[in-house]
Every structure is written in structure tokens, then in C-alpha cells.
C-alpha positions as CSV (number, residue, x, y, z in Angstrom):
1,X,-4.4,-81.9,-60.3
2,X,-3.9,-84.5,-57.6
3,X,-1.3,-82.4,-55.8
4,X,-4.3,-79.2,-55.1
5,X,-7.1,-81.7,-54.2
6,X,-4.4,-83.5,-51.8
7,X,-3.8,-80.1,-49.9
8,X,-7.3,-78.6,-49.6
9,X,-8.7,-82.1,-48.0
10,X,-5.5,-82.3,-45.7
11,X,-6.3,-79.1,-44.7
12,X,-10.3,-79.3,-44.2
13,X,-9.6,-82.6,-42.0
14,X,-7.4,-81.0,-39.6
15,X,-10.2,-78.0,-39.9
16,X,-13.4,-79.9,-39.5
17,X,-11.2,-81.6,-36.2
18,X,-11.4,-78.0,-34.6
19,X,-14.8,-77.0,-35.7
20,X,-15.5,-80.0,-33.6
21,X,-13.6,-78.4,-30.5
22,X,-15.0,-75.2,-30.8
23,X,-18.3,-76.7,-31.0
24,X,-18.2,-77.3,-27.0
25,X,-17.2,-73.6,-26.4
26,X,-18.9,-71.7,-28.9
27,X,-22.8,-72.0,-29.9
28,X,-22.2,-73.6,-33.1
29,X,-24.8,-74.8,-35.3
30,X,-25.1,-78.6,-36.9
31,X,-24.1,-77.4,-40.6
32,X,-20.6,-75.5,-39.8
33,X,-19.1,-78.5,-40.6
34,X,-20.6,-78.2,-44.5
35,X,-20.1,-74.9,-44.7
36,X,-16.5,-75.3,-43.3
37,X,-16.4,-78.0,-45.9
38,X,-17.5,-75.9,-49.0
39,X,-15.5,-72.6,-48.6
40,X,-12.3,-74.7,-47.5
41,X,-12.4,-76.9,-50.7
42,X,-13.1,-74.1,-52.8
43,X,-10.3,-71.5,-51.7
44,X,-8.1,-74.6,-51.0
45,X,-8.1,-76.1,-54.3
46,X,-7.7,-72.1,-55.5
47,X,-4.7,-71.4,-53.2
48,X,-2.9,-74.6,-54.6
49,X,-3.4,-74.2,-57.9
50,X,-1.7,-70.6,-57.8
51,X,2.0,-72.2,-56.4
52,X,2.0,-75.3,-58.7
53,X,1.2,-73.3,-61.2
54,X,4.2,-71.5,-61.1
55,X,6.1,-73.6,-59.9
56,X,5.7,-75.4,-63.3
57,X,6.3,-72.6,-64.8
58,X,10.0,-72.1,-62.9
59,X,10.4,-75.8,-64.1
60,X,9.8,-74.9,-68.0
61,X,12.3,-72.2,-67.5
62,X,15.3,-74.8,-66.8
63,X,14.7,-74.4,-63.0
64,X,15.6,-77.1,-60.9
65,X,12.7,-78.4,-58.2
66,X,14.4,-76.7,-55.2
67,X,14.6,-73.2,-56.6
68,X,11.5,-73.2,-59.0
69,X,9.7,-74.3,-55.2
70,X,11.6,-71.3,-53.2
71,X,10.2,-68.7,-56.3
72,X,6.5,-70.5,-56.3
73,X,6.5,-69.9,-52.7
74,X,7.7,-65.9,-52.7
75,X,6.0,-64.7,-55.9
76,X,2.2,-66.9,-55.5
77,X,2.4,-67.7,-52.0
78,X,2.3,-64.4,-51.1
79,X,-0.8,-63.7,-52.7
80,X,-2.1,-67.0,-51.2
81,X,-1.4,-65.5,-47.8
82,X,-2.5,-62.3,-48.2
83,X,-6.1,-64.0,-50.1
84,X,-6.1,-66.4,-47.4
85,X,-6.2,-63.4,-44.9
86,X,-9.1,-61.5,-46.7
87,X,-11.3,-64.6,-46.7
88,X,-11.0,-64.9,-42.6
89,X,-11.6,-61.4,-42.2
90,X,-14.4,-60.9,-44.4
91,X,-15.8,-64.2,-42.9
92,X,-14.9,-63.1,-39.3
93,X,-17.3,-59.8,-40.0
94,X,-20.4,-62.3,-39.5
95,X,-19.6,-61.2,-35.4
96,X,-21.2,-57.9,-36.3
97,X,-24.3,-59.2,-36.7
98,X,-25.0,-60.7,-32.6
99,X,-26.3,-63.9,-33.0
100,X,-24.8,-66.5,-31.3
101,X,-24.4,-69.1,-33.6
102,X,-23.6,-67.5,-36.3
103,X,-20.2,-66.1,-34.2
104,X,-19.7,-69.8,-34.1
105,X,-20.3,-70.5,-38.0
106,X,-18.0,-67.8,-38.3
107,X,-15.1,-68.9,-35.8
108,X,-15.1,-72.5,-37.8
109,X,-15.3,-71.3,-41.1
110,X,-12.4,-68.7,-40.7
111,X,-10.3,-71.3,-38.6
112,X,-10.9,-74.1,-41.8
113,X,-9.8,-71.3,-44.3
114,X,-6.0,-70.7,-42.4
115,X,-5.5,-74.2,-42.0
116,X,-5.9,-74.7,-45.7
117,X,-3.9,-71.7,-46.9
118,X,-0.8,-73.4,-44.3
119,X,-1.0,-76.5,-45.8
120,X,-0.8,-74.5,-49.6
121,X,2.3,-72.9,-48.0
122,X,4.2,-75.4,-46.1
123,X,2.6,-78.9,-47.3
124,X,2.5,-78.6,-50.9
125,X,5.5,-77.4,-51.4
126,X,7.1,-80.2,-50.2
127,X,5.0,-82.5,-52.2
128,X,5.7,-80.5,-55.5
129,X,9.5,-81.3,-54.8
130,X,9.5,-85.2,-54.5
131,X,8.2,-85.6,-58.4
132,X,10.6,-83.0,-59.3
133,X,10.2,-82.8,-63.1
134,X,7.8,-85.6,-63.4
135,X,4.5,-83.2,-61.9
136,X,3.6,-83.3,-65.8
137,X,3.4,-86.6,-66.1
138,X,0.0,-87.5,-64.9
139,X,-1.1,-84.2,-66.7
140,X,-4.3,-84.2,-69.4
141,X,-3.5,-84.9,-72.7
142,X,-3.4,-82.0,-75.2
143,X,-3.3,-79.2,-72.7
144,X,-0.8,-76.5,-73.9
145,X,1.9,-76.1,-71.2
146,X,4.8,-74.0,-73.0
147,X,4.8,-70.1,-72.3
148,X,4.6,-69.5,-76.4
149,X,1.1,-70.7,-77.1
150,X,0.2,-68.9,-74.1
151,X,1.5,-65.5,-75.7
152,X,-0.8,-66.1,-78.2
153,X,-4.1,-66.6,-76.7
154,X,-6.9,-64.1,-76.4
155,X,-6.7,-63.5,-72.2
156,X,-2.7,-63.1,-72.8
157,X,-3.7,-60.3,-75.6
158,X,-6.6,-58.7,-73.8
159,X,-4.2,-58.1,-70.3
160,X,-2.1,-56.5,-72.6
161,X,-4.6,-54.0,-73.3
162,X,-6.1,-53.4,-69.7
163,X,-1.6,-52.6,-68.8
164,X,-1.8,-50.5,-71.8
165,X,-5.0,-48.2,-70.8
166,X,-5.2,-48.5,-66.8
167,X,-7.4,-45.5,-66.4
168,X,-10.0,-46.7,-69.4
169,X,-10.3,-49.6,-67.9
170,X,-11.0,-48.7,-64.4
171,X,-13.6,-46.4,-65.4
172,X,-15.4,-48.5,-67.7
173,X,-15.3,-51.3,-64.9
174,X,-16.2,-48.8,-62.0
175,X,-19.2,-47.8,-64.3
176,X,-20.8,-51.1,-64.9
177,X,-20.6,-52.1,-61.3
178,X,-22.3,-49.1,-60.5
179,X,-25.0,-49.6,-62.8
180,X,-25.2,-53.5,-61.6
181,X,-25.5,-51.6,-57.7
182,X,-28.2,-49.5,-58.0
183,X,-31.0,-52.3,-57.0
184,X,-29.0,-52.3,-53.5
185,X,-30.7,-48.6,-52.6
186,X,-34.5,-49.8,-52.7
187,X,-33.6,-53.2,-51.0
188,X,-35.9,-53.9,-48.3
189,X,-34.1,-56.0,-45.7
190,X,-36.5,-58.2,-43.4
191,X,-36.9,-62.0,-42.5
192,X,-38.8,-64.2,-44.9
193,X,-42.4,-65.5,-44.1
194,X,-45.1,-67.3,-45.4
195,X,-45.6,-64.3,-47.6
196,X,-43.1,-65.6,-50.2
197,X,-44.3,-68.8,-51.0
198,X,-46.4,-69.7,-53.8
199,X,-50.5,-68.7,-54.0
200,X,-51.3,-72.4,-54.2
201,X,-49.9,-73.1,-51.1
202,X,-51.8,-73.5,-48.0
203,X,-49.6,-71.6,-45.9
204,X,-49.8,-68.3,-48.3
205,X,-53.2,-68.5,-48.5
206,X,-53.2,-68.6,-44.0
207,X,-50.8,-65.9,-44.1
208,X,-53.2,-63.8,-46.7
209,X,-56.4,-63.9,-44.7
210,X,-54.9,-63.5,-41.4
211,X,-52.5,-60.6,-42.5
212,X,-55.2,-57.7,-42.2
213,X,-56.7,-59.0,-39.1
214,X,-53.1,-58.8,-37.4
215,X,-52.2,-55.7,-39.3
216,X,-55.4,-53.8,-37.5
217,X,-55.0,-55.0,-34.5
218,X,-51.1,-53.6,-34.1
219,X,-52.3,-50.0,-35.4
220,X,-55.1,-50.3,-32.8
221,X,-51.8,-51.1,-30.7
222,X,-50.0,-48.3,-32.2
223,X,-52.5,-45.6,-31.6
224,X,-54.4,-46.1,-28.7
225,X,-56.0,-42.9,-28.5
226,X,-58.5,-43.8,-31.5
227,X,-61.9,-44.7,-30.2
228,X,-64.5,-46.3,-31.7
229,X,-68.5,-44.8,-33.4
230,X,-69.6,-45.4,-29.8
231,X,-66.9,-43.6,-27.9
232,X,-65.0,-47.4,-26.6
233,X,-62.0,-48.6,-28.3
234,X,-62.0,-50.2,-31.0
235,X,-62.2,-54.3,-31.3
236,X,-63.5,-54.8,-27.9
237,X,-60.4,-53.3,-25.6
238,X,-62.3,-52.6,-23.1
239,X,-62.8,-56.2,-22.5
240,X,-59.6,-57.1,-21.8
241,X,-58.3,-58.1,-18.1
242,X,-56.4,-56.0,-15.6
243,X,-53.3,-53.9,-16.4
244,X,-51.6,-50.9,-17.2
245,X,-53.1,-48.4,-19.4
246,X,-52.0,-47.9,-22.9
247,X,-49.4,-45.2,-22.9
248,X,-48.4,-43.3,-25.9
249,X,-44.8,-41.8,-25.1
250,X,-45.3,-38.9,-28.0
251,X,-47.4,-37.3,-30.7
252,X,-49.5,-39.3,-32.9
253,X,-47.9,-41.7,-35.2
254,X,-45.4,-42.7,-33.1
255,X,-45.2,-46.0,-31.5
256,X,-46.8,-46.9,-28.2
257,X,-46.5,-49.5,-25.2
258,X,-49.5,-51.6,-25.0
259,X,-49.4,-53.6,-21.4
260,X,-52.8,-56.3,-20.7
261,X,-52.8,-59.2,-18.7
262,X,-55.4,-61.5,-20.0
263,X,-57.8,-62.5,-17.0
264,X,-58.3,-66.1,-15.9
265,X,-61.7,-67.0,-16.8
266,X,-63.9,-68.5,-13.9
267,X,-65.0,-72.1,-14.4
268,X,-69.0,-72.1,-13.8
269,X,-70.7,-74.8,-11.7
270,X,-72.5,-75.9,-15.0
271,X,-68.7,-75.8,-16.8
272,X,-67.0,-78.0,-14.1
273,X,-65.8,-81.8,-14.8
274,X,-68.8,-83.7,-12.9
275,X,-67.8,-86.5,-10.8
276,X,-68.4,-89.7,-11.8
277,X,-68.9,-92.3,-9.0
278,X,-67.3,-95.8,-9.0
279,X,-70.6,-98.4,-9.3
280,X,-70.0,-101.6,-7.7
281,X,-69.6,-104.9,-9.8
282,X,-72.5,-106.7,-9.8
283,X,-72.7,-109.5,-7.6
284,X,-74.4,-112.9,-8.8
């Protein structure tokens, strides 16, 4: 177990060194280096644990270090690579959304991920050689190694089964995640607010009394053809200072452009800051 932890923080030191660099080029935000931190000890320890895994397993099959290291390497680092891969692309699709420091949190992250899966692919590999048959020997006690009780337990069994019924499978997997998708179609995408927290709060309870005073006031926005009992818009438009006139580009329902340019208020003689004269100190 030492030999996986080894790799990933090897690999996340050398990453959080260039998250660092890219910090002065990129717009990067103060938590990339967490982030970086989290998803590179997670896939690292994963990566690592794929080639010493079989690489114990070329060593319970009479293999010497030196060829059970060169089949680890082509059989599970393969898969490493091509995992590794997946992770910075799917991480690299945060660009899609525009912001600027998410590119960054994106560029760091992605960058910490490939220097983890080369250090499962060219560091640990030379560190599984130098114990040679003694990577056991530090190993927890009771844990079943040989491939015979491994035969016999119940995930050996049940992959038997899926290789046995492909199709079966397939369907009955493609049908429960499409039952567990169907929530997705009436999600409601948006930015969170004050809205969401808790009715005791003093914030909610702001947000609920000031949410139907700001509501009316962008549909008076919105249509600003609707007049008032009186015949002058509603909420007291008419008193607002010079600028263009509200413009509604279509037919009713549609959204409008609202220009105003609030006018400076004149300071009365009775409002202005009277002066206040200097007495002189009192002579004795």
C-alpha cells in the first residue's frame, strides 16, 4: 500500500509546483491547488493500484520482478493511460463554459492528473522492482492473495455471468440508468440565491418580501406599453430623469430595452451644510 500512496503524492508535488506557474498566466483561483490535490490523490492512488496489482499477480505465477514489471506495465498501464486521458479531457471540457477562472481550475487540475498517471507508468515501476518478491511482506495480515480463493468469491462468479449474457446485461443496465436519468429533463439550471436557504433565516425572509416588489418592477420593465387607471405608467415612471424612451423591439410579451438616467437632485438653500464660523478663544 505504501508503494500507490508514494506515487500519487510524488506526482501531486511536482503538480501543485505547476499549478503554481500557471497561476501567473492564467486566472486561477485560490482553491485549484485543493482541487488539484483531491482528484490527483484519488485517480493516483487508483492508477497505482491497477500495475501493482498485477504485477503481484505475474509474481504468484513464478514471474521474476523484471518480466512480471514489463506485463504490469503492457496489460494495466495501458488502461492507466488511456483512464488517465479521459480524466484530462473530461476535466479540460470546463473551457466550454467561458469563465475565466474556471479555464484556470481546469488547466491545473488536468496538468496534476498527467503528472500522476507518468509517475504510475514510469516511477512505480521502478520502485515495484527493487523489493522484488518481498512487495508482500509489509502486506495486511489475513488478506487472501492466491488466484484460487479468488475463483471462488462472489464478484469472480458474478463476471462470469455478465461474459456469459452480454446483451442481458447491457439492457438491464442501460434500463436502470435510464430510469435514474429522467429527473435531468425538468432540471431547472440557474445560480443559487438567498431563495434556498432556510425560512428562519434572515436573509430568506429579505429575499421573500423584496421578491414581488422586484418582480413587478421588471414586468413593468418588460412591457412598457401598460399604463396605469389614470392613463401614466405604472409605479411613478414618469418621474424618472432624462433619457431614452422605453423601446419594445416586438409584439407584446417579448422583452424590451428600458434606458433612464436618474437625475441629480438639486441641493435646496434650506438643505445645504451651513457654515459654521470659527469663534475666537476667549481672552482673560
Amino acid at each position: 500500500m505504501g508503494l500507490p500512496i508514494m506515487t500519487a503524492l510524488f506526482g501531486i508535488g511536482i503538480g501543485l509546483a505547476l499549478v503554481e506557474m500557471i497561476s501567473h498566466l492564467v486566472s486561477t483561483p485560490n482553491f485549484a491547488t485543493e482541487l488539484a490535490s483531491m482528484i490527483g490523490i484519488g485517480v493516483g492512488i487508483d492508477y497505482a493500484l491497477f500495475i501493482v496489482t498485477r504485477y503481484r499477480q505475474g509474481l504468484q505465477e513464478g514471474l521474476a520482478p523484471e518480466p512480471a514489471v514489463v506485463r504490469a506495465i503492457d496489460t494495466s498501464g495501458r488502461a492507466v493511460v488511456f483512464a488517465g486521458t479521459t480524466v484530462m479531457i473530461s476535466v479540460l471540457g470546463l473551457y466550454l463554459m467561458g469563465i475565466a477562472f474556471v479555464q484556470g481550475l481546469a488547466v491545473g487540475t488536468s496538468l496534476t492528473v498527467a503528472l500522476v498517471m507518468l509517475a504510475s507508468i514510469t516511477l512505480l515501476p521502478r520502485c515495484s522492482v527493487s523489493p522484488g518478491t518481498n512487495i508482500d511482506k509489509l502486506s495486511v495480515p489475513g488478506r487472501r492473495t492466491r488466484e484460487t480463493h479468488s475463483r471462488q468469491s462472489l464478484w469472480f462468479r458474478w463476471s462470469r455471468i455478465v461474459q456469459r449474457r452480454p446483451w442481458p446485461a447491457f439492457l438491464a443496465t442501460l434500463a436502470i440508468l435510464g430510469v435514474l436519468a429522467v429527473p435531468m429533463f425538468s432540471l431547472r439550471q440557474g445560480f443559487s440565491d438567498a431563495g434556498g436557504n432556510p425560512t428562519s433565516d434572515t436573509t430568506r425572509r429579505a429575499y421573500d418580501h423584496a421578491r414581488p416588489r422586484v418582480r413587478a418592477r421588471v414586468q413593468r420593465a418588460a412591457d412598457p406599453g401598460r399604463r396605469g387607471p389614470r392613463g401614466h405608467p405604472p409605479g411613478g415612471a414618469e418621474r424618472t430623469g432624462g433619457g431614452a424612451p422605453p423601446h419594445a423591439g416586438g409584439r407584446r410579451g417579448e422583452r424590451a430595452h428600458l434606458s433612464a438616467r436618474p437625475e441629480p437632485r438639486r441641493s435646496s438653500r434650506s438643505s445645504r451644510r451651513p457654515h459654521l464660523k470659527r469663534s475666537r478663544p476667549p481672552t482673560w
